[in-house]
N, CA, C and O atoms as a DFTB+ gen file, in Angstrom:
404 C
 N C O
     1  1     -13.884      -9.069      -8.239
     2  2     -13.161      -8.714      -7.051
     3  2     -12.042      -7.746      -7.432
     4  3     -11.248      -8.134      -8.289
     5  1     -11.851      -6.271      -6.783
     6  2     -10.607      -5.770      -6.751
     7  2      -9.939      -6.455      -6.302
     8  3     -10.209      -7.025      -5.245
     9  1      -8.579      -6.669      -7.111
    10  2      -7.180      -7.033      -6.453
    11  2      -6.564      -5.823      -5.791
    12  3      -6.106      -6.073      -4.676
    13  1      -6.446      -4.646      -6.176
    14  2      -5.840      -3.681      -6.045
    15  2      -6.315      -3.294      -4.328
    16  3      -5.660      -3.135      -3.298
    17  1      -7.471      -3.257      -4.584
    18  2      -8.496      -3.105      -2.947
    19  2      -8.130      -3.897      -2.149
    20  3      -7.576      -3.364      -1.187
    21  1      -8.212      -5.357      -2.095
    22  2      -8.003      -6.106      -1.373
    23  2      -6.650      -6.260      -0.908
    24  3      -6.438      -6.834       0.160
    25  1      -5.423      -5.657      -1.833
    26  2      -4.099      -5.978      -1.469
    27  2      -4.192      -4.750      -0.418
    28  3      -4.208      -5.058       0.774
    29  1      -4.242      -3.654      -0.701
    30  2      -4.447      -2.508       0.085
    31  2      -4.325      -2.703       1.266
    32  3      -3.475      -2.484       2.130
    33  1      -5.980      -3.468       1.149
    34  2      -6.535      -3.878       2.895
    35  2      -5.632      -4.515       3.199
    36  3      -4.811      -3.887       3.868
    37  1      -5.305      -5.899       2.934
    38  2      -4.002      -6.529       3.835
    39  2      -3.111      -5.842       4.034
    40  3      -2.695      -5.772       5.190
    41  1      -2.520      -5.125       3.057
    42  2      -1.026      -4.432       3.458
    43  2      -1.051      -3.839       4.797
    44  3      -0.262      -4.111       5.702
    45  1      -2.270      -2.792       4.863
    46  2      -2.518      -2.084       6.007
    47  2      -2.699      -2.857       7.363
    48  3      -2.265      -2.425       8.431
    49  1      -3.259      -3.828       7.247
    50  2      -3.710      -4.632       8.215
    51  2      -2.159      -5.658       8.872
    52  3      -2.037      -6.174       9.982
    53  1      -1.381      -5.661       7.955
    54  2       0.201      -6.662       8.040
    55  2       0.820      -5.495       8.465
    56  3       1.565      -5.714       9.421
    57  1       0.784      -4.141       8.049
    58  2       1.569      -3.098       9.307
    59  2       1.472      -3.187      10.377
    60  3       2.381      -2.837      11.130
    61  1      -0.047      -3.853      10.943
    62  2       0.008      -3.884      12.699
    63  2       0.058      -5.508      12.932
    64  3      -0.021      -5.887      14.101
    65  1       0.176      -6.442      11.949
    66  2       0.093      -7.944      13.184
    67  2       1.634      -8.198      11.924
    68  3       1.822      -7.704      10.813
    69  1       2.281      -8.938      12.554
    70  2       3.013      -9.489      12.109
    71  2       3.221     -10.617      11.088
    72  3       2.768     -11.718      11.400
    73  1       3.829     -10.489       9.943
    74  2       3.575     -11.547       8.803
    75  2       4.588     -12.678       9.034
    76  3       5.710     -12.444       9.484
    77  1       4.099     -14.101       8.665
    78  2       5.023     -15.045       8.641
    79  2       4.468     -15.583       7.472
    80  3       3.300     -15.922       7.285
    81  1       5.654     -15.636       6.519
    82  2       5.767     -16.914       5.262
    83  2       6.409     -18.294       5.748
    84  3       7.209     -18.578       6.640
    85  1       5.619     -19.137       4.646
    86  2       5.558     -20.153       4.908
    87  2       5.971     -20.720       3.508
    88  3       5.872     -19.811       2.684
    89  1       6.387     -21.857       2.949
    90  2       6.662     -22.519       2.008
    91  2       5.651     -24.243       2.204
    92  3       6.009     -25.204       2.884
    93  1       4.563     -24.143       1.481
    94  2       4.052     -24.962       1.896
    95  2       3.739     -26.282       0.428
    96  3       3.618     -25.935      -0.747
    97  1       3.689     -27.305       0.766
    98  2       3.943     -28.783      -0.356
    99  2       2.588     -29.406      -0.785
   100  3       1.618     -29.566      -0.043
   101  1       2.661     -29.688      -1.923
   102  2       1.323     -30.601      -1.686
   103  2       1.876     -31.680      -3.064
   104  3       2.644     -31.643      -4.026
   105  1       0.834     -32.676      -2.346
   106  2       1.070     -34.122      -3.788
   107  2       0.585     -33.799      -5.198
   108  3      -0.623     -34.036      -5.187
   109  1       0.911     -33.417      -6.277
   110  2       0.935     -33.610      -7.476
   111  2      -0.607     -34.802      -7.942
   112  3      -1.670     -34.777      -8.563
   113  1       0.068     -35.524      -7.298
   114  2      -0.931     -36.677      -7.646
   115  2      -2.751     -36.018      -7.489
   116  3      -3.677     -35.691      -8.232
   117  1      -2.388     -36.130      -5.755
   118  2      -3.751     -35.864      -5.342
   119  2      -4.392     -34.771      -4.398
   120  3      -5.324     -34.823      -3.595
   121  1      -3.332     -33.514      -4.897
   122  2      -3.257     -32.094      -4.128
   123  2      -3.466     -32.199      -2.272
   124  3      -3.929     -31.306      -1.564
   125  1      -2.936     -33.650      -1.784
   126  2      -3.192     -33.935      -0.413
   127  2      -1.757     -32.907       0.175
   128  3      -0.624     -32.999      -0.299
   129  1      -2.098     -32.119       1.106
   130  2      -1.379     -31.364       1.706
   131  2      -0.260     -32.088       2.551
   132  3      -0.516     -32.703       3.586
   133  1       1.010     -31.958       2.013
   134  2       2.301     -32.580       2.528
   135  2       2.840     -31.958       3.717
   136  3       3.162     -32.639       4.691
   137  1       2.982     -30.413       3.683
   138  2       3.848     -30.206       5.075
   139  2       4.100     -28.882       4.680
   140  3       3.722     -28.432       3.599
   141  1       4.763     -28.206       5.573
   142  2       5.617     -26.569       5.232
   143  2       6.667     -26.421       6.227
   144  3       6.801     -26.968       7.322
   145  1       7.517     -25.405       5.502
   146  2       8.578     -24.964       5.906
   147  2       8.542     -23.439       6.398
   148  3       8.510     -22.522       5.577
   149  1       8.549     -23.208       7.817
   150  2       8.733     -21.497       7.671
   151  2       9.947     -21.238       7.444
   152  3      10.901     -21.989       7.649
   153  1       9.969     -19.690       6.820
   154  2      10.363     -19.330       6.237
   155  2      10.921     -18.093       7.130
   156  3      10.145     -17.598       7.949
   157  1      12.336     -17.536       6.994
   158  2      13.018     -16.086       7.965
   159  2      12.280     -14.949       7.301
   160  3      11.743     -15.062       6.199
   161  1      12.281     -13.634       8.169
   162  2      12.193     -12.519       7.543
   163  2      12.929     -12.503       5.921
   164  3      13.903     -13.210       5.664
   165  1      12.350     -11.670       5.005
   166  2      13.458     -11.564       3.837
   167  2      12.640     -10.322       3.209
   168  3      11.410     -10.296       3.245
   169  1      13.432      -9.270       2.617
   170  2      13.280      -8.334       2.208
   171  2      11.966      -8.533       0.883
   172  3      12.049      -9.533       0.170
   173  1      11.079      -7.758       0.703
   174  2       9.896      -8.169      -0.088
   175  2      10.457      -7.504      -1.124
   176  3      10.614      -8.523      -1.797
   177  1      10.854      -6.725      -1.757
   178  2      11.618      -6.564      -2.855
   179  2      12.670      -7.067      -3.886
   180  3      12.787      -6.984      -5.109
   181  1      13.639      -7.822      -2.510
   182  2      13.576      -9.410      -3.133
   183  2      13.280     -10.170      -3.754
   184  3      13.744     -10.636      -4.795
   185  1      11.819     -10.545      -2.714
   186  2      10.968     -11.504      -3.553
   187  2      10.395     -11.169      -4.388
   188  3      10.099     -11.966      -5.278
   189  1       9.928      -9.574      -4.445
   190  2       8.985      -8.919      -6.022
   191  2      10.467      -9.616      -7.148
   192  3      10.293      -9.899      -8.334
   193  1      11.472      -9.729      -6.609
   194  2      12.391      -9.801      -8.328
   195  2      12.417     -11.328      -8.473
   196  3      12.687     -11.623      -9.637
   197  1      12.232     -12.384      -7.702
   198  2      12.671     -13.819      -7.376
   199  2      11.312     -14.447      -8.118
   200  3      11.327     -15.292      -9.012
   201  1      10.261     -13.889      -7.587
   202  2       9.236     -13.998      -7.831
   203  2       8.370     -12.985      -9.547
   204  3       7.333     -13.161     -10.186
   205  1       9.274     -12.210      -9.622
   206  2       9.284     -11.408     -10.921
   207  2       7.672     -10.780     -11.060
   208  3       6.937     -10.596     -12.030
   209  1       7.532     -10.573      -9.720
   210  2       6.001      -9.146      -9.551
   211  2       6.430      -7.508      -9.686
   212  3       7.539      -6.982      -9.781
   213  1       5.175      -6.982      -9.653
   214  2       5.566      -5.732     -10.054
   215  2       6.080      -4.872      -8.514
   216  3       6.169      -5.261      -7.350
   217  1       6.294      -3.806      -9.052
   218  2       7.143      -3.528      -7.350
   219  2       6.130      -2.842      -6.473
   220  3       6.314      -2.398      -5.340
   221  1       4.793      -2.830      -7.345
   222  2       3.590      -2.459      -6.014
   223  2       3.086      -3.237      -5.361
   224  3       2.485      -2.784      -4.387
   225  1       3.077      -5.046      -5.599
   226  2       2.778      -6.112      -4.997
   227  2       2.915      -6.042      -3.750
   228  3       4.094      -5.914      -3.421
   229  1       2.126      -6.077      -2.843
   230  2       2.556      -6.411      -1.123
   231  2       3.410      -7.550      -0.702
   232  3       4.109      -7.519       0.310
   233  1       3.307      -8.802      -1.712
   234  2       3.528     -10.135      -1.050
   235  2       3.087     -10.852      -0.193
   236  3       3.482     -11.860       0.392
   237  1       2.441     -10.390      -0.177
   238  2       1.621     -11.332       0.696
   239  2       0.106     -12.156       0.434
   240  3      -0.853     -12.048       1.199
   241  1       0.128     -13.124      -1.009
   242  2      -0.815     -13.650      -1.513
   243  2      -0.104     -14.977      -1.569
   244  3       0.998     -15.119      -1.040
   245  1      -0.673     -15.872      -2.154
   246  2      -0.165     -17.253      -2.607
   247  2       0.661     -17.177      -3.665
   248  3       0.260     -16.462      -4.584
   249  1       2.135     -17.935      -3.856
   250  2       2.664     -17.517      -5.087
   251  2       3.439     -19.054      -5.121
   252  3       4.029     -19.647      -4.218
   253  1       3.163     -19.470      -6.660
   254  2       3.621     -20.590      -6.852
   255  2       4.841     -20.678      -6.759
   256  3       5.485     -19.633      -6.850
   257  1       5.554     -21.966      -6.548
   258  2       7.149     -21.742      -6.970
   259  2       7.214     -22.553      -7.754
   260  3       6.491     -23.539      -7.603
   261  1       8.160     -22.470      -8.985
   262  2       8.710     -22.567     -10.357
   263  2      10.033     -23.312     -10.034
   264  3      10.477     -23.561      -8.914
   265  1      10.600     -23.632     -11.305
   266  2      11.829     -23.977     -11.412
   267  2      12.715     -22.449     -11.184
   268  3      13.877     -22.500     -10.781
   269  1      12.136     -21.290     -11.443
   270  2      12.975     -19.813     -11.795
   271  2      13.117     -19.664     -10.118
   272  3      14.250     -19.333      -9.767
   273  1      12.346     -19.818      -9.261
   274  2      12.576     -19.544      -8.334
   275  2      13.272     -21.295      -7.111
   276  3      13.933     -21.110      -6.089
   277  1      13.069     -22.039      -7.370
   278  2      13.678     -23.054      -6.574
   279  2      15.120     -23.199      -6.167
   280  3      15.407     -23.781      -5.121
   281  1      15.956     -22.732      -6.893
   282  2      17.769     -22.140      -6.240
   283  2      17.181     -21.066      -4.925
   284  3      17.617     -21.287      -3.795
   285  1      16.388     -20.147      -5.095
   286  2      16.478     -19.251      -3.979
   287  2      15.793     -20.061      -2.876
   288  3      16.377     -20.153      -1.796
   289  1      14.542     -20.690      -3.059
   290  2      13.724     -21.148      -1.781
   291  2      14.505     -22.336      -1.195
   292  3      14.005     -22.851      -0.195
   293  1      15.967     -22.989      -1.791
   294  2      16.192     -24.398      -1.363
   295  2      17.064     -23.618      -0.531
   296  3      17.132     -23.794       0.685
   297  1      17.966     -22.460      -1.375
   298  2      18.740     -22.038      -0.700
   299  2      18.693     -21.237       1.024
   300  3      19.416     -21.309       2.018
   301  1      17.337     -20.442       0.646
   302  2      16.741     -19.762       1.582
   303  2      16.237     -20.744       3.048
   304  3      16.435     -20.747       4.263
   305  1      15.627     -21.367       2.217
   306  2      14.803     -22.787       3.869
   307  2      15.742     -23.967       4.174
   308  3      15.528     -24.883       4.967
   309  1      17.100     -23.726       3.196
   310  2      17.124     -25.625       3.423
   311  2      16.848     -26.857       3.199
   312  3      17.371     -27.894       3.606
   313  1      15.221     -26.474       1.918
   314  2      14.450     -27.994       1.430
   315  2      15.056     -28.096       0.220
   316  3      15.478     -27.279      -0.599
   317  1      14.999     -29.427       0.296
   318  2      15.276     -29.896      -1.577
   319  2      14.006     -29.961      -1.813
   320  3      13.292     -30.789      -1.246
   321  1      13.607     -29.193      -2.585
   322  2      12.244     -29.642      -4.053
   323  2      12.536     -30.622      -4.603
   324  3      13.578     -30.969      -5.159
   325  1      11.124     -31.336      -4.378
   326  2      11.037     -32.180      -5.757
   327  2      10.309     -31.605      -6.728
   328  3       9.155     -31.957      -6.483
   329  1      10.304     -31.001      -7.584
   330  2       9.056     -30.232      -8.347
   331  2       8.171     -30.911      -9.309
   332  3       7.172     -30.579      -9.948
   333  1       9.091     -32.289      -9.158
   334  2       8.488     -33.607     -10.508
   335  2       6.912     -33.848      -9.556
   336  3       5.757     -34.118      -9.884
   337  1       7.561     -33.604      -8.347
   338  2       6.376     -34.891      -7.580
   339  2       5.290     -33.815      -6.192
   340  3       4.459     -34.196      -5.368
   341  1       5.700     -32.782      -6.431
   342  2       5.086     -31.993      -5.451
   343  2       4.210     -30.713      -6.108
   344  3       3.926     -30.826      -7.301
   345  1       3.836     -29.696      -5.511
   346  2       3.670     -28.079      -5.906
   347  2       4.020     -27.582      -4.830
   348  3       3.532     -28.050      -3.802
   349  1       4.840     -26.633      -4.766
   350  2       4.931     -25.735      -3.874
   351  2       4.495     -24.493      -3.637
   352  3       3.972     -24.137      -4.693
   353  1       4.418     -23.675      -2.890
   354  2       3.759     -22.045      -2.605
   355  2       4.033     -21.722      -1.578
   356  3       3.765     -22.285      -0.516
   357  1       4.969     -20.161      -1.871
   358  2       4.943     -19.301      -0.788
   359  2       4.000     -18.696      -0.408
   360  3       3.484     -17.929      -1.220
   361  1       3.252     -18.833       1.333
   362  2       2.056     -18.139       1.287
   363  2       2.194     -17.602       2.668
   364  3       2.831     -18.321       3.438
   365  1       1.592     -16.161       3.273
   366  2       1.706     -15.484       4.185
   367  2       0.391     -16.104       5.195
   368  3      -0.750     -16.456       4.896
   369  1       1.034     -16.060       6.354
   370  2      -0.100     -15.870       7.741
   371  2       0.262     -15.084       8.145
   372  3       1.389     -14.662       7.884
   373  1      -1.016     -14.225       9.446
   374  2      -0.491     -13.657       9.590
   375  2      -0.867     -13.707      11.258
   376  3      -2.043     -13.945      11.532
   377  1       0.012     -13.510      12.281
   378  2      -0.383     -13.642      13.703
   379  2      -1.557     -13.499      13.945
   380  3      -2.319     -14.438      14.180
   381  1      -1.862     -12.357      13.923
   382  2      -2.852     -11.947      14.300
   383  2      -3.027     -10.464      13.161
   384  3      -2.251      -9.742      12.535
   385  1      -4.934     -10.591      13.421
   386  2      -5.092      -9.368      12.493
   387  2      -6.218      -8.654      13.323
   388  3      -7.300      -9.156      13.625
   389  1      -5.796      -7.458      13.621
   390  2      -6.665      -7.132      14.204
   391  2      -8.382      -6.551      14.069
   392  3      -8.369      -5.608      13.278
   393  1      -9.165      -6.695      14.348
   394  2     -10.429      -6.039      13.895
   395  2     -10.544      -6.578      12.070
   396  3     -10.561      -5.996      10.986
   397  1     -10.617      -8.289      12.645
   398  2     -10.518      -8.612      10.824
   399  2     -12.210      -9.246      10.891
   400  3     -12.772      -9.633       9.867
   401  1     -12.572      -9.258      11.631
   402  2     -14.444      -9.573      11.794
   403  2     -15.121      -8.684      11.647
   404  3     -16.342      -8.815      11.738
């Protein structure tokens, strides 16, 4: 699979529907899906440095969160991490996409 291709396509496709991140949890134990937090607009350049991607990344894929990044996402949403007992990931939806069939 191109990555490069495929980021492309989304990017282009997130210029016309609107993106929402999400911060979403799951159990450690038994990867059973816990819950999510949306997340405000925030500058994606930002997150290329928070997240420590390169600065052609769109952002808009699944991206784990770390201990390097958990000061910004507690700070940013409001959640306390547990990181002992959860996984977390920032991951994009997107409203709508148009002509994605």
């Amino acid at each position: 699979m191109n990555l490069k291709l495929v980021g492309n396509t989304i990017k282009k496709m997130s210029q016309s529907a609107p993106i929402e991140r999400h911060i979403r949890f799951f159990d450690k134990d038994n990867c059973e899906f816990i819950g999510q937090q949306p997340m405000l607009p925030v500058n994606e350049d930002y997150l290329r440095k928070v997240f420590g991607v390169k600065d052609n990344n769109p952002m808009l894929f699944s991206y784990r969160i770390t201990e390097k990044q958990q000061v910004f996402i507690e700070r940013y949403t409001g959640l306390k991490l547990n990181l002992n007992r959860f996984e977390y990931f920032m991951e994009c939806d997107f409203d709508t996409i148009p002509n994605a069939y």
